[in-house]
N, C-alpha and C positions, 0 to 999 in steps of 0.2 A: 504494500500500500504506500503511496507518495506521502510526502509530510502533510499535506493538504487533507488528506483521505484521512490520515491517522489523527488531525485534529479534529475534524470531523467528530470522529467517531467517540474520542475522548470525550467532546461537546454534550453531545447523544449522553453518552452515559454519564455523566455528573446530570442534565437535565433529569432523566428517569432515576437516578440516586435521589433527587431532589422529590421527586413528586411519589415513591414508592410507595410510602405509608398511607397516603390519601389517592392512590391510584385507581379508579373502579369502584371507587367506595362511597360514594355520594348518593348513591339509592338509582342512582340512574342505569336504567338498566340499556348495555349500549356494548359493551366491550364479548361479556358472556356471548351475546346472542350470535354476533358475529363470529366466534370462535368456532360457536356449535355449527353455524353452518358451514365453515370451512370444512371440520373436521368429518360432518353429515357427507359433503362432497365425496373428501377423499375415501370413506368408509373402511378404516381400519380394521383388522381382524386379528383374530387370535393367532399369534405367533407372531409377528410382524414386529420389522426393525424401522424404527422412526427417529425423524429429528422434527424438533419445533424451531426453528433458528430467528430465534431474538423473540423468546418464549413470555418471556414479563413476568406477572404475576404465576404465569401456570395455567391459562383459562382455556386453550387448546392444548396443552401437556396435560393437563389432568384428563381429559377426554382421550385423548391419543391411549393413555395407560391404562386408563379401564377397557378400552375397547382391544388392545393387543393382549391384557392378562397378564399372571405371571410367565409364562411361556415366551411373551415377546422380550422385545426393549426399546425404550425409548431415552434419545437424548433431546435436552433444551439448552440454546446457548443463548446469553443475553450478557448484554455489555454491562450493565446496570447488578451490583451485588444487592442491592438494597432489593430489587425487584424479586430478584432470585432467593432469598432470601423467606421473602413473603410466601415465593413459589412451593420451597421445600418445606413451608410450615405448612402450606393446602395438602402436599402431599401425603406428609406424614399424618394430618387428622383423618385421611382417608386410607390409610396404609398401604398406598401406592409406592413405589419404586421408579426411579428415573436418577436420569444421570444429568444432574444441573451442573453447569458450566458458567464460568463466567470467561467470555469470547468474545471477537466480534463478526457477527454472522456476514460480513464481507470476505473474508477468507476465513471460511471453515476449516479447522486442522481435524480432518475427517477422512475417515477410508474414502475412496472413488467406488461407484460401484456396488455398494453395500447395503441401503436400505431401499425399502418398499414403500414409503412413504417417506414426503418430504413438505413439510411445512412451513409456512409463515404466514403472520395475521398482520396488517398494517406494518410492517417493518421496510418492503423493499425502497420506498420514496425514501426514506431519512437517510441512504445507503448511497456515497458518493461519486460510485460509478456502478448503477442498477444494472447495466446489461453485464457488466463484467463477474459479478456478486452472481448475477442468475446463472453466466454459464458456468461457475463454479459450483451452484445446489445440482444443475440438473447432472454433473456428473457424480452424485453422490449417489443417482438411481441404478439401485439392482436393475437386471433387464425387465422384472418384470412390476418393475417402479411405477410410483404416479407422482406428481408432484402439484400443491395448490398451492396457490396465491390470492389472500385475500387484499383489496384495494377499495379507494373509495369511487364511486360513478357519480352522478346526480345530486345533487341537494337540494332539499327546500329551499326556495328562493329568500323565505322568510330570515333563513339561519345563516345562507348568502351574506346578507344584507348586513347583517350582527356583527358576523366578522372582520368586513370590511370596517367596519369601525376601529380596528385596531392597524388599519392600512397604515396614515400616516408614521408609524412608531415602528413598524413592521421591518427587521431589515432584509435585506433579500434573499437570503439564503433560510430563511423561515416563512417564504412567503409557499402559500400551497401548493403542492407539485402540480395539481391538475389546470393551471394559470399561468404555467411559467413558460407559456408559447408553445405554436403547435407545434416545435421541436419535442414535446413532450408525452410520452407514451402514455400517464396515467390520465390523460384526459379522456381516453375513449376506450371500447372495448377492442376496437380493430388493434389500436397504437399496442395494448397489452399484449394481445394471443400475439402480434408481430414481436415483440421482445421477448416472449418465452419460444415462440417458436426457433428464433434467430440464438436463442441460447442453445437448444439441440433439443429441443421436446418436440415429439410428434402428440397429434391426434389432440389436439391444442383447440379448446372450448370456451367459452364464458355460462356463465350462470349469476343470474341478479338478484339480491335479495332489496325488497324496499323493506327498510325498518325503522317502522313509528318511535319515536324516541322522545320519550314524555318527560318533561323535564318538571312540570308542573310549575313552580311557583320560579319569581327570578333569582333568588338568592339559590335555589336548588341548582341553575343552568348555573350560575358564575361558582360554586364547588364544584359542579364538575369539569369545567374547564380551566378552574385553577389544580385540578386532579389530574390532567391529563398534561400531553407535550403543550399542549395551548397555554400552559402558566408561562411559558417564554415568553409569550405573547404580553400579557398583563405585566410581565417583569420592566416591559419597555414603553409603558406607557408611565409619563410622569405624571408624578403622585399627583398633582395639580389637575391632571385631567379625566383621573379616574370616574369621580362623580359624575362629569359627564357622558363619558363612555357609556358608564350604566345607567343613566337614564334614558339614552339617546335606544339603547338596548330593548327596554323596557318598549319603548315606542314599536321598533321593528316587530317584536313580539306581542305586541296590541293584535296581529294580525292571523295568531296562529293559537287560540285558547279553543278546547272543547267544547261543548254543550257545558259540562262541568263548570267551566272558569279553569282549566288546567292548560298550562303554556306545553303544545305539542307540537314535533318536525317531524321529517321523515330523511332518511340518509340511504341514497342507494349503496348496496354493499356489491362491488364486484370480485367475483371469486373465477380468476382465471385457471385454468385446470392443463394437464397434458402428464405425457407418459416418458417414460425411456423411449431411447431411436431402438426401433429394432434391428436385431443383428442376423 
């Protein structure tokens, strides 16, 4: 990795060190749901050798390991110990087994060729050269491998709008991948299956989840995205303009409350999929 890459990644992981403890933890339910469906995609089995690469908290590693048993094995690498941490405390109240790692899921130091499942949940975008990082997982695939990738597609216009509130303060290498011009694969589902295909995966699909994501009240939306990588975000806005951020906030979200009175979006979840190249 270039020095460039390597700072990167340090970045990455002191952010996620920072946010471990309040990660997913806000009631909001957002992170879970999107794991289950990766892992529902890839449909693990008993016996099966997996990796989660930049696993977090555990929320597709815990799934992975029930569904391989004791029979399989699963690894999770994550740059973040604080994450990982949290991880192997899920594991152990479930008395799972995995092998947590603290890595960075850009060059995996991992056999070629070895497991049957190969995973990541919202990781590839924060990874500073994404096509180079993917041809690296896809050759981690046994021949008769899959390998998924979850991403973001679509979004409520509403939650659009929120965001950009923090554009001003935003620096550029924090701004969202799916924006950063149509040089950029995770804008669309074509631009992805092209990057994992061009990584060496055949038989290369997309699969869309839309997911409601109710945030209910506003103080509940601002924990969760001071819970998440988005606290960089808040980090850079000065303290002077914070109150307005949030009420400017509040306003966008005038426009997305239930029958109830509860503040709800929706997030497209894209889950790109493909296999080993056949030999």
């Amino acid at each position: 990795m270039t020095d460039t890459g390597s700072g990167a990644a340090l970045g990455v992981g002191a952010l996620f060190d920072a946010v471990a403890d309040d990660y997913d933890q806000s009631g909001v339910d957002f992170f879970a749901p999107i794991a289950t469906g990766l892992v529902d995609q890839l449909d693990p089995a008993a016996g099966e050798r997996a990796v989660d690469l930049g696993c977090g908290r555990g929320a597709a590693t815990i799934l992975i390991a029930r569904a391989i048993g004791a029979t399989g094995s699963v690894v999770g690498l994550d740059l973040s110990d604080g994450m990982l941490a949290h991880a192997r405390e899920a594991m152990d109240r479930e008395g799972l087994v995995a092998d947590l790692r603290v890595a960075d899921a850009s060059e995996p130091a991992l056999p070629e060729g070895e497991f049957n499942v190969v995973a990541s949940s919202l990781v590839l975008f924060f990874l500073p050269n994404p096509a180079a990082a993917l041809a690296r997982w896809v050759r981690l695939l046994a021949p008769d491998g899959r390998i998924g990738l979850a991403t973001f597609g679509k979004q409520d216009p509403v939650w659009t709008s929120v965001d950009r509130e923090f554009g001003p303060w935003l620096p550029p290498a924090m701004r969202d991948p799916r924006v950063m011009g149509p040089q950029s694969p995770f804008g669309s589902d074509e631009g992805m299956e092209q990057l994992l295909t061009e990584a060496g995966a055949t038989d290369v699909e997309t699969t869309t989840l839309r997911l409601p994501v109710r945030f209910g009240t506003l103080a509940r939306w601002e924990a969760f995205s001071r819970g998440t990588g988005q606290r960089a975000m808040w980090a850079n806005v000065p303290p002077a303009e914070v109150t307005g951020v949030r009420s400017r906030a509040a306003a966008h979200f005038d426009g997305a409350h239930t029958a109830e009175g509860e503040i709800e979006v929706w997030q497209d979840i894209r889950y790109t999929l493909g296999r080993a190249a056949r030999v």
